[in-house]
LUMSE-484928 format. One record per residue (C-alpha): residue in three letters; x negated, z, y negated. Coordinates in steps of 0.5 Angstrom, whole numbers, padded with zeros to 4 digits, always signed. Layout:
N
ALAXZY ...
This chain:
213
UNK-0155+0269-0201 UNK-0153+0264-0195 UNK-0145+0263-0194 UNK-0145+0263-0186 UNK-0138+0260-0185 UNK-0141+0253-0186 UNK-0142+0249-0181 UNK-0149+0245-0180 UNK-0150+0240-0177 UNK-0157+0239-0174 UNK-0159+0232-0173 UNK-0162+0230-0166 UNK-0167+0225-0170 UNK-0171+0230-0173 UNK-0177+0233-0171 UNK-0178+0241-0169 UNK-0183+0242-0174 UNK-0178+0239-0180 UNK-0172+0244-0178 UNK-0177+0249-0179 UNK-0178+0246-0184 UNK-0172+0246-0187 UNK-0171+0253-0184 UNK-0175+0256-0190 UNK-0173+0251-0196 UNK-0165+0253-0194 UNK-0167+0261-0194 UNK-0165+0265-0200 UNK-0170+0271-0203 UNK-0168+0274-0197 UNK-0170+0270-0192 UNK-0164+0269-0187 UNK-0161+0273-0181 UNK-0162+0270-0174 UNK-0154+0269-0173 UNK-0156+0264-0181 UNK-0161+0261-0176 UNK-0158+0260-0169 UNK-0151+0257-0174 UNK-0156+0252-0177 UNK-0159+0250-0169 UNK-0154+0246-0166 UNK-0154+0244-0159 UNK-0162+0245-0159 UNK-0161+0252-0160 UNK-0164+0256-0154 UNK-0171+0251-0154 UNK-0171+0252-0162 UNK-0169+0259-0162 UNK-0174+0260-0157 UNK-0179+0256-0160 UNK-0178+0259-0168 UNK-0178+0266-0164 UNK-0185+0265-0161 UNK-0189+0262-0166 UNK-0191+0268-0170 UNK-0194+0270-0163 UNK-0198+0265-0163 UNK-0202+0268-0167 UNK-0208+0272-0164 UNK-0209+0279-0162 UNK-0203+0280-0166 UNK-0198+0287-0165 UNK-0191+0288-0167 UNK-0188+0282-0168 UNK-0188+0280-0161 UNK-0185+0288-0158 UNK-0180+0286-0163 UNK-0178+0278-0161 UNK-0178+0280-0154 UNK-0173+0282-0153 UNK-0169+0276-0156 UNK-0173+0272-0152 UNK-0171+0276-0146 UNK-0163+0275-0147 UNK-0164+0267-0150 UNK-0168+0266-0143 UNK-0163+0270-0138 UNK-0158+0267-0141 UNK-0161+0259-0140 UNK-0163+0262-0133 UNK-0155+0264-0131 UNK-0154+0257-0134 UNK-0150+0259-0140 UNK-0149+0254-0146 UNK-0149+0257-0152 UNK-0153+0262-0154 UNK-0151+0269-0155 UNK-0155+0275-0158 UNK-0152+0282-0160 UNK-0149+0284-0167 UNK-0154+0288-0168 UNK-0160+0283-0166 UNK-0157+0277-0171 UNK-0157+0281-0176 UNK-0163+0283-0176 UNK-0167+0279-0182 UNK-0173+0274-0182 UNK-0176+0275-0189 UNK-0177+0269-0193 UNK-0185+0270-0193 UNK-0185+0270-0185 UNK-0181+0263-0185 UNK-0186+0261-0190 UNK-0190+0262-0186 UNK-0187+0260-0180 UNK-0186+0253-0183 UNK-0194+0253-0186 UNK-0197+0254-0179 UNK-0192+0249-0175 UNK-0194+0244-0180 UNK-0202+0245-0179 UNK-0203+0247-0173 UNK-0196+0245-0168 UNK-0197+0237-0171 UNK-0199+0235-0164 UNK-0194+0238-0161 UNK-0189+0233-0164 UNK-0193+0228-0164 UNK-0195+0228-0156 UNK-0188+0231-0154 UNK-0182+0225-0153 UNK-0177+0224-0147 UNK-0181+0224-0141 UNK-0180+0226-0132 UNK-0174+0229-0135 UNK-0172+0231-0129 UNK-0176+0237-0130 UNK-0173+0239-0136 UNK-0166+0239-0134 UNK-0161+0241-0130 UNK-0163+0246-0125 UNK-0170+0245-0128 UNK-0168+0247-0134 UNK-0166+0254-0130 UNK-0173+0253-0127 UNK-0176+0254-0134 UNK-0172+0259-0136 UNK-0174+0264-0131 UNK-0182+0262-0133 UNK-0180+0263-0139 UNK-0179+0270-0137 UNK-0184+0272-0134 UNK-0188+0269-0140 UNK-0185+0273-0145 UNK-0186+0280-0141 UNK-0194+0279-0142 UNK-0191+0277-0149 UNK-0190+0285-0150 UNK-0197+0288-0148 UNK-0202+0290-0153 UNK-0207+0284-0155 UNK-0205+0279-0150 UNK-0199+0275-0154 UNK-0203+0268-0155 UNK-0203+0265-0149 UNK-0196+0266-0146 UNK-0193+0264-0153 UNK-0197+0258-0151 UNK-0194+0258-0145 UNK-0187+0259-0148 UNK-0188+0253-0154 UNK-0190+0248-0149 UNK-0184+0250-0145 UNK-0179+0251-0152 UNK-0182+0243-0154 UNK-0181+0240-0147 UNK-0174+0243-0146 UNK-0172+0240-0154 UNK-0175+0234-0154 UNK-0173+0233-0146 UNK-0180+0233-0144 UNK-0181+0235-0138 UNK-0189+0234-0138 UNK-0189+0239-0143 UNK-0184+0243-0139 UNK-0189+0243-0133 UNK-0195+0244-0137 UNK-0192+0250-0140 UNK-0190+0254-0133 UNK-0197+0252-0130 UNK-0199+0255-0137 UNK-0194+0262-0135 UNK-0197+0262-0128 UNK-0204+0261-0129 UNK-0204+0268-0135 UNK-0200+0272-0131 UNK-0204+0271-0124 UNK-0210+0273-0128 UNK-0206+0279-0131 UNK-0205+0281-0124 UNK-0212+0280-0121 UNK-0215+0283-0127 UNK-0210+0289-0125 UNK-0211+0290-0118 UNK-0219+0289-0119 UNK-0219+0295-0124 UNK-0214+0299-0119 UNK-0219+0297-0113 UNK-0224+0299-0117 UNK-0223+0305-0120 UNK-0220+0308-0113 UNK-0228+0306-0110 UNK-0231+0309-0116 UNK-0227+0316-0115 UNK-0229+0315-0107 UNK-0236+0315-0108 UNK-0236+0320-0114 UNK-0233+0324-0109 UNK-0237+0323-0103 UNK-0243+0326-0108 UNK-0239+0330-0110 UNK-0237+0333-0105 
């Protein structure tokens, strides 16, 4: 069992993926709660926090897993975007446990398939990852993690939230743009699709009723 009232340092230097990483290796048979988490992230704890909550989203067509980290995501970003910083969750949300498989798992997928991130990502165009663009992100952030939550659409907006978590951790702001762009690019499609069928289903009622009535 992990002893909680230790205090972890994280150190700056090292990578998303190696916390992650690290995550796993520290966490006893049953895995760790999201306050055990949370105390082992430091000052990166929004950007990681979000980051390790998004990538089992990341998984295509999954259903779930993404209803159930929403809602963190949600306060982690609501929190960001009224400028709070440290993070806060409910008692009842950091108690809730990560199982040791899903950290493995978590840590498994990062290292095959987050490697570019990491590889791509340095400080640059900081300007847009912090400040009151970091606000700016967190409002994306939001508006990502509510498509997040509908049946078989959680790939794509997790992209969007990765892209942002990263850019925001690495004071990346390239990352951070490509993110937003990828948030609002998904969700105007997600409009457009919904409007089209609405639209249409009101003319196809229209014309059954004008051969019907």
């Amino acid at each position: 069992m992990i002893d909680t009232t230790n205090h972890y340092t994280d150190d700056p230097r090292q990578g998303f993926i190696g916390l992650v990483v690290g995550l796993a290796k520290a966490s006893g048979p049953e895995g760790l709660t999201l306050r055990e988490i949370r105390d082992r992230l430091d000052e990166r704890a929004f950007g990681l926090m979000i980051l390790i909550l998004a990538i089992p989203c990341l998984v295509p067509a999954l259903y779930g897993v993404p209803q159930i980290v929403g809602i963190p995501i949600l306060l982690l970003a609501g929190q960001m975007l009224l400028g709070r910083e440290e993070p806060w969750l409910p008692e009842a949300v950091l108690k809730r446990r990560v199982s040791r498989a899903m950290l493995d798992r978590m840590a498994d997928f990062a290292v095959k398939r987050m490697g570019w991130f990491e590889r791509l990502s340095r400080p640059r165009l900081t300007l847009f990852a912090q400040g009151l663009a970091e606000r700016a992100a967190a409002a994306f952030m939001i508006l990502a993690t509510l498509t997040i939550v509908l049946p078989m659409t959680n790939t794509v907006p997790s992209v969007a939230l990765a892209l942002m978590s990263v850019g925001l951790i690495q004071r990346d702001g390239l990352f951070v743009a490509a993110g937003a762009a990828v948030a609002t690019g998904w969700v105007t499609a997600l409009l457009v699709v919904g409007i089209g069928f609405v639209v249409g289903a009101g003319w196809a009622v229209g014309l059954m009723a004008r051969f019907t009535g």
